[in-house]
VMD Tcl script that draws the C-alpha trace (Angstrom):
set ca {
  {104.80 150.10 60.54}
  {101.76 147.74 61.38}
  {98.86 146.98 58.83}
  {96.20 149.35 59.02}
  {93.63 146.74 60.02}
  {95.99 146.25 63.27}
  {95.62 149.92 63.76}
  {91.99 149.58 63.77}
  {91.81 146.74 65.63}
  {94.18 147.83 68.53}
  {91.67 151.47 68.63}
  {89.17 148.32 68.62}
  {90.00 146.55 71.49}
  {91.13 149.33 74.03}
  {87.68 150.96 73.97}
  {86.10 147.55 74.86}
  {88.77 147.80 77.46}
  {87.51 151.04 78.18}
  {84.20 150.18 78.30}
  {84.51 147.13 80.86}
  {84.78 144.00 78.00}
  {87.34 141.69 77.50}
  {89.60 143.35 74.57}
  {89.28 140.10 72.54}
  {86.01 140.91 71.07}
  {87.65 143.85 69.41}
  {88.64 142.81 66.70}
  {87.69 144.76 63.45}
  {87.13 143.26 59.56}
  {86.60 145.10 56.91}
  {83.13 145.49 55.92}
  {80.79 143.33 53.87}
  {78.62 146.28 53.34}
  {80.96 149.27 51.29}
  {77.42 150.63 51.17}
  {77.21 151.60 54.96}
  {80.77 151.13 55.96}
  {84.33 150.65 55.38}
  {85.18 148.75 58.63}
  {82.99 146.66 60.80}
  {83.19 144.70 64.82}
  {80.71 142.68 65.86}
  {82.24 141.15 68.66}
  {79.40 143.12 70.49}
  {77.11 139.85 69.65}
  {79.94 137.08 71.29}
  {80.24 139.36 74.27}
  {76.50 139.75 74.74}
  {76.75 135.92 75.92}
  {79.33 136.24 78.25}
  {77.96 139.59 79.78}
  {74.26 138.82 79.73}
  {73.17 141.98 78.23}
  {72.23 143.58 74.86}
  {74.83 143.26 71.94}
  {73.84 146.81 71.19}
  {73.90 148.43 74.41}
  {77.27 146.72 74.77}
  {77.89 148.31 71.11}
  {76.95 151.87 72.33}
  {79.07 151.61 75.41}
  {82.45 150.92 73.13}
  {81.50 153.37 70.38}
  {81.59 156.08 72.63}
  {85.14 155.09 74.22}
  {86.93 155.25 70.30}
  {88.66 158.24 69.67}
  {86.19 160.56 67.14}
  {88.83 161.78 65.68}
  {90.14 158.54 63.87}
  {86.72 158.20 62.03}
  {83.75 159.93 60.12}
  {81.75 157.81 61.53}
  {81.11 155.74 64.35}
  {77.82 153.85 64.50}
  {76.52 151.31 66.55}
  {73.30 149.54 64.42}
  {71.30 146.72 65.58}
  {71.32 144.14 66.96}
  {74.64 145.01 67.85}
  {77.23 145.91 64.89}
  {79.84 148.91 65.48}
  {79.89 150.47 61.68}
  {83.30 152.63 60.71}
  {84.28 154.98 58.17}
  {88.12 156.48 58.69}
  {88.65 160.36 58.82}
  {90.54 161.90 56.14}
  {93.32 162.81 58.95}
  {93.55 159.34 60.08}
  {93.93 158.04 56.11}
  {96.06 161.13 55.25}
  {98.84 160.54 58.31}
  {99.12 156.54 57.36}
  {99.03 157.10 53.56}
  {102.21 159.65 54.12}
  {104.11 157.20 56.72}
  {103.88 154.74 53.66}
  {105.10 157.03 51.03}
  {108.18 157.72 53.30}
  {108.75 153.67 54.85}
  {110.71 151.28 53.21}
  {108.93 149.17 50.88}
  {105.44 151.27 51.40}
  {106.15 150.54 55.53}
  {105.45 146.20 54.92}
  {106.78 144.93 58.61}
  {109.59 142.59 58.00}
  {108.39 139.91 59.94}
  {110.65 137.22 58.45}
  {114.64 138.83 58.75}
  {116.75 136.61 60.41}
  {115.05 133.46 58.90}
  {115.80 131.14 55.78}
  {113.46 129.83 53.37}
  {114.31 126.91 50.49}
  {111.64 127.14 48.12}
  {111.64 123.80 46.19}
  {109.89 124.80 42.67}
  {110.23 123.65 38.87}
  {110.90 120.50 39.19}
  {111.95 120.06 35.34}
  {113.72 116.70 34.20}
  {117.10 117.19 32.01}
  {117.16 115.58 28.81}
  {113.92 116.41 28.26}
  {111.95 119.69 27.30}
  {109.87 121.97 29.01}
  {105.58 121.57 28.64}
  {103.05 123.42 29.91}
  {103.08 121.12 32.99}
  {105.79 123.12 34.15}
  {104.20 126.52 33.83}
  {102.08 126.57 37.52}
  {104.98 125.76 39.46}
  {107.46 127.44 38.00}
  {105.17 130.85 38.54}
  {103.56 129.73 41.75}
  {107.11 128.85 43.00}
  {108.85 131.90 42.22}
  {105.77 134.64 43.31}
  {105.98 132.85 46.71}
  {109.81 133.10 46.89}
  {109.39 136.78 46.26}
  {107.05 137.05 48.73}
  {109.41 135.87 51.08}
  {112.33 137.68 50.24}
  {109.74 140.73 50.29}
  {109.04 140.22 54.14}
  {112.67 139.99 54.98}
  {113.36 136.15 54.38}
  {116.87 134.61 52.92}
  {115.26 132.91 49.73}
  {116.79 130.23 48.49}
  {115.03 128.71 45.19}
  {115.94 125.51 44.36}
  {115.07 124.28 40.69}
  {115.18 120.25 41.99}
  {116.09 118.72 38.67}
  {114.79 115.13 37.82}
  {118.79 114.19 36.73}
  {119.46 110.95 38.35}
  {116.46 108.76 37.15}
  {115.12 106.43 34.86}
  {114.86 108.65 32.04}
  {118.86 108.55 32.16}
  {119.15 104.55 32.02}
  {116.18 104.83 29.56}
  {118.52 107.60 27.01}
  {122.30 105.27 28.12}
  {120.14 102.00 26.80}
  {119.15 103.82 23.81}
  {122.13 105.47 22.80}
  {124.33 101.99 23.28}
  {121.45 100.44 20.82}
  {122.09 103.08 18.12}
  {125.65 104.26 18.63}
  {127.28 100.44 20.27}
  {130.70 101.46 19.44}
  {131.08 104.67 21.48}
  {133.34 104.46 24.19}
  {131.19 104.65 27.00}
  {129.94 101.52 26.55}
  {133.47 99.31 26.71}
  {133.99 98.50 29.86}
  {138.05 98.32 29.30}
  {138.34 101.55 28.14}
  {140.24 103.69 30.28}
  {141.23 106.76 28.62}
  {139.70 110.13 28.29}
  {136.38 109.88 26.95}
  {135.57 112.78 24.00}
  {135.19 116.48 25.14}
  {132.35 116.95 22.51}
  {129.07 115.20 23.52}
  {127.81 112.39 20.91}
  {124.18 113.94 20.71}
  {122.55 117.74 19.88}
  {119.86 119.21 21.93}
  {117.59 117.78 19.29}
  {119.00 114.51 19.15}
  {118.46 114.42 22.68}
  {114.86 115.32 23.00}
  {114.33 112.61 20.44}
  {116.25 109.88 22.40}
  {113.76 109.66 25.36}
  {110.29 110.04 23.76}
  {112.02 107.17 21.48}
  {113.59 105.41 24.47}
  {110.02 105.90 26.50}
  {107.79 104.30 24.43}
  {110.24 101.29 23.56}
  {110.23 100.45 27.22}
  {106.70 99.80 27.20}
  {106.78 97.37 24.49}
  {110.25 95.71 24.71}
  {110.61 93.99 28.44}
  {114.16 93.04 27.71}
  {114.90 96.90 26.31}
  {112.73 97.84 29.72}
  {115.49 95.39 31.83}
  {118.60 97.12 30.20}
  {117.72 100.60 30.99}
  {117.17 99.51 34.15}
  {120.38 98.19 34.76}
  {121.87 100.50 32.80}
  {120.19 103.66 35.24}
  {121.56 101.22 38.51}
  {124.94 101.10 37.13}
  {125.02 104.64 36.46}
  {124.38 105.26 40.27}
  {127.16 103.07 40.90}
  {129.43 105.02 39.48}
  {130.05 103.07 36.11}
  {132.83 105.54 34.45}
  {131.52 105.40 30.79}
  {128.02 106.31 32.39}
  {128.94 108.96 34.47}
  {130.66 110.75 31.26}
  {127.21 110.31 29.23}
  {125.04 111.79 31.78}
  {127.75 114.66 31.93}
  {127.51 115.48 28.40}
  {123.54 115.09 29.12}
  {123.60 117.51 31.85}
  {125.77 119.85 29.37}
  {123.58 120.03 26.67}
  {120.29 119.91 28.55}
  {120.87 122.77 31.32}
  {121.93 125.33 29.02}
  {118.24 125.48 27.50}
  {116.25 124.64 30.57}
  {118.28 127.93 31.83}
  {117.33 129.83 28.41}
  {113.33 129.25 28.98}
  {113.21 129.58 32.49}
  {114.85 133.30 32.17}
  {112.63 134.18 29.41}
  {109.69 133.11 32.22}
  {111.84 135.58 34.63}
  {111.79 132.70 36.89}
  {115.11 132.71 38.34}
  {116.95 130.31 40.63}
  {119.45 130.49 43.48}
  {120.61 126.59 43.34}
  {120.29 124.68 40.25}
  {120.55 121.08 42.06}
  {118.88 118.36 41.48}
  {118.66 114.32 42.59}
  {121.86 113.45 41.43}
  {123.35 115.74 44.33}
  {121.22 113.65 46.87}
  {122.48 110.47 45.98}
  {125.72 110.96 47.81}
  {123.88 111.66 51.52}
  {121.80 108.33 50.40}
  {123.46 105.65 52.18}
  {124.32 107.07 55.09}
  {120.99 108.07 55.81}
  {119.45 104.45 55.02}
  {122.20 102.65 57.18}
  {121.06 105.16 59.84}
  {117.66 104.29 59.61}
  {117.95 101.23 59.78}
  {120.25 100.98 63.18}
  {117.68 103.28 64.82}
  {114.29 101.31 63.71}
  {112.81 103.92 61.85}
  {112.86 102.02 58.83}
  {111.52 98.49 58.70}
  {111.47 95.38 56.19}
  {108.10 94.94 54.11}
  {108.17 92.40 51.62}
  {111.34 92.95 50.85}
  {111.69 96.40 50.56}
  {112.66 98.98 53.53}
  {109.95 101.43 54.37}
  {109.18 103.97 57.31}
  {105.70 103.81 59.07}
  {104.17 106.84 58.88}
  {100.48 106.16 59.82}
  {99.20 108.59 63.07}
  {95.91 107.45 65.32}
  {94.16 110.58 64.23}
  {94.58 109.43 60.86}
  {90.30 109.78 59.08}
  {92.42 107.51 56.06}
  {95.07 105.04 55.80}
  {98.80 106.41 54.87}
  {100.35 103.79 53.80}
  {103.95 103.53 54.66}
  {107.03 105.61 53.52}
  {109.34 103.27 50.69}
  {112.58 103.62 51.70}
  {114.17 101.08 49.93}
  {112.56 98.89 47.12}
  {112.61 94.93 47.39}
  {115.51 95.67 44.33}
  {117.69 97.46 46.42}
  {117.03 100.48 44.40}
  {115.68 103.94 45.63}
  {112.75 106.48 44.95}
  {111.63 109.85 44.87}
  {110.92 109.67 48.06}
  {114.53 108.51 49.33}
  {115.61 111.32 46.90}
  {113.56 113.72 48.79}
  {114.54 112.72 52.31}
  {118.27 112.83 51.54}
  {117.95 116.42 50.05}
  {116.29 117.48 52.94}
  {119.14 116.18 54.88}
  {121.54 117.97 52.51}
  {119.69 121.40 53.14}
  {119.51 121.22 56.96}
  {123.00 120.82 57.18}
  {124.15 123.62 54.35}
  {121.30 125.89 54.82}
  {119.80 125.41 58.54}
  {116.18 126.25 56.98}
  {113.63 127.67 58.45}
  {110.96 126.66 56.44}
  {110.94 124.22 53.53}
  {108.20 125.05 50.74}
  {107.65 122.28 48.19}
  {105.69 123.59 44.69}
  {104.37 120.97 42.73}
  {101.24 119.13 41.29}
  {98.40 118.59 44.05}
  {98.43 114.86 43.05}
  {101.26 114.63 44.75}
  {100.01 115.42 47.87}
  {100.13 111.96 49.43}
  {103.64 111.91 48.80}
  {104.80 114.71 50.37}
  {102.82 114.18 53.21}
  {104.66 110.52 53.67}
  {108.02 112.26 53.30}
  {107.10 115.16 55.62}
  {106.18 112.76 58.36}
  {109.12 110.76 58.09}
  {111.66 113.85 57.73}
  {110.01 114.26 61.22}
  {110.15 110.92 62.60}
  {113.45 110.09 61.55}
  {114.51 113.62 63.29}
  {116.20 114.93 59.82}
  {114.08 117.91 60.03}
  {113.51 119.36 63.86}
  {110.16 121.05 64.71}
  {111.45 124.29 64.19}
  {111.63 124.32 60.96}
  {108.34 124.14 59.11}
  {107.55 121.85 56.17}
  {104.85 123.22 53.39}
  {103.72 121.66 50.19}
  {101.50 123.88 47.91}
  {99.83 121.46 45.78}
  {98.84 122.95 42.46}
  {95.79 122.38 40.02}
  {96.08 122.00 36.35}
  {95.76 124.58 33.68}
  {92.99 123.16 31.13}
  {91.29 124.08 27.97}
  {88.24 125.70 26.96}
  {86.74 121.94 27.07}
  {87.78 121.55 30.90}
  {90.62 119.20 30.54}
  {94.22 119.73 30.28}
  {95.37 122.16 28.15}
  {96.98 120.37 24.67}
  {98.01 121.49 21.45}
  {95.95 121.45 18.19}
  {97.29 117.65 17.35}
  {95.96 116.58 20.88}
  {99.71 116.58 22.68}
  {101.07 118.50 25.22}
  {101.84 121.61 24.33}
  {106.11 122.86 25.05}
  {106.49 125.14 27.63}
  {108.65 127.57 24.79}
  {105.81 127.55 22.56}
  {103.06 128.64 24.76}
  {105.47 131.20 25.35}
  {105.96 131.81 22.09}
  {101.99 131.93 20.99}
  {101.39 134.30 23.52}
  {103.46 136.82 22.60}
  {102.88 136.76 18.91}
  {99.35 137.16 19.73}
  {99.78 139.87 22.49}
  {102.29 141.37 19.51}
  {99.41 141.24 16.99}
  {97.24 143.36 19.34}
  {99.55 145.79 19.37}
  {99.90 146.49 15.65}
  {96.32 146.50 15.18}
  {95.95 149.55 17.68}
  {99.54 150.93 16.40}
  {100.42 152.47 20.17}
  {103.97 151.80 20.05}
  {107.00 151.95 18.00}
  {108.24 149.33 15.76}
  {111.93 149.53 18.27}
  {109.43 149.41 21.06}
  {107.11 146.53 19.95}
  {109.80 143.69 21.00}
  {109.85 144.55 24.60}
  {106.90 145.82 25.21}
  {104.78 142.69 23.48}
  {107.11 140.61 25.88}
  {106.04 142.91 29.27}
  {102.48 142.35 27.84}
  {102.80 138.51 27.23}
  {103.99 137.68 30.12}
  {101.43 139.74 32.67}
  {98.65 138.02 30.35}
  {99.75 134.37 30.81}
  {101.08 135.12 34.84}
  {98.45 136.92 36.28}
  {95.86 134.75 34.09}
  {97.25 132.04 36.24}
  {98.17 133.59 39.39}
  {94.82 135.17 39.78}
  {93.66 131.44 40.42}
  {93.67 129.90 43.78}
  {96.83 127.86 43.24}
  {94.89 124.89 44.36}
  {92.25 125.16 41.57}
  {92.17 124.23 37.84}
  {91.72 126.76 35.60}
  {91.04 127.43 31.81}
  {93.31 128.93 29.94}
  {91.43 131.57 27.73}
  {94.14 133.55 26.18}
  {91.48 136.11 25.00}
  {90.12 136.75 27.97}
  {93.93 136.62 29.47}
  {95.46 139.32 26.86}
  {92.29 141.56 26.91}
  {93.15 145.23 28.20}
  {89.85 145.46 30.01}
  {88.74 143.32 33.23}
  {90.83 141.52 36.03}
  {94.12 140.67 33.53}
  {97.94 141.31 33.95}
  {96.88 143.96 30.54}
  {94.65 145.81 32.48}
  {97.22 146.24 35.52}
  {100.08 147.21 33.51}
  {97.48 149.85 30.96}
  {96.70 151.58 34.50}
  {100.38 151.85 35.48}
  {101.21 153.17 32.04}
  {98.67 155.40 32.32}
  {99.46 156.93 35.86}
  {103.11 157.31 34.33}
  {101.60 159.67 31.71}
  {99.70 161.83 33.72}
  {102.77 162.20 36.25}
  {104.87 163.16 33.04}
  {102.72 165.24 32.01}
  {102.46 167.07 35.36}
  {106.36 167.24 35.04}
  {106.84 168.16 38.90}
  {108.92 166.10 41.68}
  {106.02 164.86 43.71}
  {108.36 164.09 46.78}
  {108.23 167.24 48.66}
  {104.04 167.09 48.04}
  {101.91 166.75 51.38}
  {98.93 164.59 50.92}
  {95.74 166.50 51.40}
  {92.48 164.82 52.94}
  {90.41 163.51 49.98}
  {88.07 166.07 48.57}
  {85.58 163.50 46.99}
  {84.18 159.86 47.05}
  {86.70 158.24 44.60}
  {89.68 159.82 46.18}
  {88.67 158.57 49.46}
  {88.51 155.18 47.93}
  {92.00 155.37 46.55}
  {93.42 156.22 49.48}
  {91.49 153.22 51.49}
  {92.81 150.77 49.15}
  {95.64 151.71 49.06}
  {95.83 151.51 53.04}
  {95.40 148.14 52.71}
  {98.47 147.50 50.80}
  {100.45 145.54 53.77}
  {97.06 143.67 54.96}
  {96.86 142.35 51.48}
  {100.69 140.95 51.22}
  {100.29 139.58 54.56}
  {97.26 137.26 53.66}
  {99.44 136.14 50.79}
  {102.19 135.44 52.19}
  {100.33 133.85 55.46}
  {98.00 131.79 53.32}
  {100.42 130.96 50.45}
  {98.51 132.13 48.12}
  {99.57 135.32 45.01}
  {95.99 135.28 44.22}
  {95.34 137.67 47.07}
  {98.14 139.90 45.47}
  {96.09 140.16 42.36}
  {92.55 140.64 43.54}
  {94.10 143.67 45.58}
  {95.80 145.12 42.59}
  {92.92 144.78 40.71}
  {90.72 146.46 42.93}
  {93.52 149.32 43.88}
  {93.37 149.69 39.94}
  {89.85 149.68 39.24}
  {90.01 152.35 42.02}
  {93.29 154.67 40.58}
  {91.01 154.79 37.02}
  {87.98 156.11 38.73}
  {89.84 158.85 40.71}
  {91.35 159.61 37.39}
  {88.11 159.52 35.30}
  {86.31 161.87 38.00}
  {89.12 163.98 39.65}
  {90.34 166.51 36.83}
  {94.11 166.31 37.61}
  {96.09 168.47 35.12}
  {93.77 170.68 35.09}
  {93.18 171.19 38.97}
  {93.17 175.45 39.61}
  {94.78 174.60 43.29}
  {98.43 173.37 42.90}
  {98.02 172.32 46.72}
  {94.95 169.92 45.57}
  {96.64 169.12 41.97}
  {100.55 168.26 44.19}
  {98.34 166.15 46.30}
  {96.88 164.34 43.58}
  {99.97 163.72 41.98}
  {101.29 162.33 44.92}
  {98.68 160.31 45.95}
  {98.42 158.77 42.23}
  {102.54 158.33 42.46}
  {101.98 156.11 45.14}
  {99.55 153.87 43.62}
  {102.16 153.57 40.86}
  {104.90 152.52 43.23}
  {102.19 150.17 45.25}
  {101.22 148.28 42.31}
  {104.51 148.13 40.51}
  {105.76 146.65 43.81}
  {103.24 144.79 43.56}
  {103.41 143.05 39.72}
  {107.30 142.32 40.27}
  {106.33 140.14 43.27}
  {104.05 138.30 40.91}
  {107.23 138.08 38.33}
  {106.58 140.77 35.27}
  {106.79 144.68 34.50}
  {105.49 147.31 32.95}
  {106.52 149.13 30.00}
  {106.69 152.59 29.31}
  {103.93 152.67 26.97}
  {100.77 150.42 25.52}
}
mol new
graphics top color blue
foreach p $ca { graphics top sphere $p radius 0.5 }
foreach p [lrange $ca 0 end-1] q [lrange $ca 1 end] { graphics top cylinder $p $q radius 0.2 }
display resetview
């Protein structure tokens, strides 16, 4: 079914048909001005140029060719606006098409296509940090979004497995542990089953390994070599980062579910490497790449460049390979397993140059064809109350796990103070309310923006937060139960008052709102409209008397038109990635 503002528009444009105006000056927003209208045209003012004649006598002329039966009211106002208000009819007929369409009526516009949504981006071997929270969240809400309009999602976490954090942990492990087997080059039977490091060992190996480099050049050289020789295929290596991959996946797996960020493809660099130097030898023989002191790169710079773009690196003067060779070989591992569609890359906006070198080259280098489209949503930082990146108490940056963590003990604090649920129900339902806080509190943000992190404000059951969403949900559920009627068989009813009429328009504008997420890549549209449909659903409730409404035509119709809201805006929440409970 199409989005009500199509509707409108369509109504929009035949009657400047009708009226002897090009139809592309129909088309309808919805108004600035709740006050005097609900929609608004004013292509009467662009046509008055073309037509040499008043933008309101043009206005008159099409208000009188729209149907009077869509609308309450049809007004043309100077100089030349054409103000609308819908009829209760018109809202009542495409509020009960939603109830009975799949998913509310949303147009799948994207079946048939294939999306790889490239999100997460976490390195193994070492933990999880708040850096890690936007895309993660960002990433998945868009690959829901996807899926939601029809798409073949395919989430790919990208692990960081096959760089030189691994020479950097090989180096330091020979140091402490020199007699392992690994490290003998003769050795040539089965190296040990069990892994020679914990999880904690291994999140203290790098940090330790890290900061030596920066101090100790010939410690720097050997994990180095030690990361080349690894890529080589040195046996002993190849075992260690094994028993790396073993230990560290299990746990990036454990936090990421209790995020509810799931993915289809858990790859990461080290399956690039083997499409690596094929694709180099090829670009090479075709001129795409070319030497630069030393090192192989692909020209990327475009006339209508307004700044330089410097050059792709293909190849360092070492012989060695970067991200972005890492990039371009995955992308030539998804065309040919996947055929993709569309390619959307989630990661830190200061990355934007990069992707923008790689996306250009993909193209020039003909490893992605035009058809398929190449996004990079490039994501601001979450920062503390003092504007700069969020960091624990001690001034470090804070684990992913225990921001998790804090969040729910304080969301599970709340609770006991106001006593609203059982101690069986506490677990799950502090959880629900932890993670609506800390998701919507970020996807509410333009993903291009900062934002502070104000875990107050965030938790608070009042206001635009993921609490307030999910109290209004668990609140409709109540009412509905307490009703205790199947509200199926119920026939909407025309609204009897203000505040129902409101309901119903926002929730009309269900599919317009998923659309301009979706279009625009950006969730943040998904919460303003929740947050306005419930603002809206508690005002209908505060005024509108429901269980005890004398006419059981007027109460079913209430019932059903507050079911609905619950079904549009728990839709609505699992695109963003959480749920509600039963009860707050």
């Amino acid at each position: 079914m199409e989005k009500i503002l199509d509707i409108i528009t369509e109504k929009m444009e035949r009657a400047f048909a009708d009226a002897g105006y090009d139809a592309s000056y129909g088309r309808v927003t919805v108004s600035n001005r709740p006050d005097l209208c609900e929609y608004q045209c004013n292509g009467a003012l662009a046509a008055a140029k073309q037509y040499h004649c008043a933008p309101i006598q043009i206005a008159k002329a099409v208000a009188e060719k729209l149907d009077a039966a869509d609308y309450s009211l049809v007004e043309a106002v100077m100089p030349g606006f054409i103000n609308l208000k819908l009829s209760g009819a018109f809202l009542e007929t495409y509020l009960e098409a939603m109830r009975t369409a799949p998913d509310f009526g949303v147009a799948k516009t994207g079946a048939g296509k294939t999306i790889v949504v490239d999100y997460g981006g976490a390195n193994v071997a070492k933990p999880l940090h708040i850096g890690h929270l936007r895309p993660a969240i960002i990433g998945e809400a868009m690959k829901r979004l996807y899926a939601f309009f029809g798409y073949n999602t395919i989430g790919d976490v990208h692990l960081g497995d096959w760089g030189l954090q691994m020479g950097l942990i090989i180096a330091e492990l020979r140091d402490r542990q020199p007699n392992l087997p690994y490290f003998d080059p003769n050795f040539t039977g089965e190296y040990p089953a069990e892994p020679p490091f914990t999880l904690s060992d291994l999140e203290e190996l790098y940090p330790a390994a890290s900061a030596r480099k920066k101090e100790d050049e010939a410690f720097a050289q050997r994990a180095h070599t030690a990361t080349f020789e690894l890529q080589q295929g040195r046996r002993g290596y190849r075992a260690i980062w094994q028993h790396i991959m073993n230990v560290s996946l299990p746990d990036l797996r454990r936090i990421y579910d209790s995020l509810d960020v799931h993915f289809e493809k858990w790859l990461g660099e080290s399956d690039a490497d083997p499409y690596i130097p094929a694709m180099v030898a090829e670009m090479k023989e075709k001129g795409y790449a070319v030497l630069s002191e030393g090192a192989w790169v692909i020209p990327v710079a475009e006339e209508t460049d307004k700044k330089a773009v410097p050059p792709c690196i293909l190849v360092k003067s070492d012989g060695s390979s970067i991200y972005a060779t890492t990039d371009l070989a995955t992308m030539v591992q998804r065309m040919q397993d996947w055929h993709p569609d569309k390619m959307l890359y989630v990661t830190d906006k200061r990355q934007a140059l990069h992707f923008e070198q790689v996306f250009r080259a993909a193209r020039k280098c003909g490893i992605v064809p035009d058809t398929t489209a190449l996004e990079h949503i490039g994501h601001g930082t979450m920062n503390g109350k003092d504007g700069k990146p969020f960091k624990t108490r001690a001034g470090g940056v804070m684990r992913l796990e225990t921001l998790i963590a804090d969040v729910t003990d304080y969301v599970t604090s709340k609770i006991k103070e106001n006593q609203t649920v059982s101690d069986d129900e506490l677990p799950q339902t502090a959880k629900c309310i932890a993670m609506a806080a800390l998701k919507y509190g970020d996807l509410s943000n333009m993903p291009t923006k900062d934002y502070v992190f104000d875990l107050d404000r965030f938790s608070s059951f009042e206001g635009n937060t993921g609490p307030y969403i999910l109290y209004t949900i668990v609140r409709i559920k109540s009412i509905l139960a307490k009703y205790g009627k199947p509200v199926s068989p119920a026939q909407l009813l025309s609204a009897c008052s203000a505040e129902q009429k409101q309901l119903m328009l926002v929730l009309s504008r269900m599919a317009d709102a998923l659309w301009s997420a979706y279009r625009d890549s950006a969730p943040n549209a998904v919460c303003a409209y929740i947050y306005e449909l419930a603002t809206a659903a508690n005002k209908f409730y505060h005024d509108v008397k429901i269980l005890t409404e004398p006419d059981e035509k007027k109460q079913a119709s209430y019932a059903a038109l507050i079911d609905l809201t619950r079904g549009v805006l728990e839709t609505c929440i699992d695109l963003l990635g959480f749920s509600a409970p039963e009860r707050m």
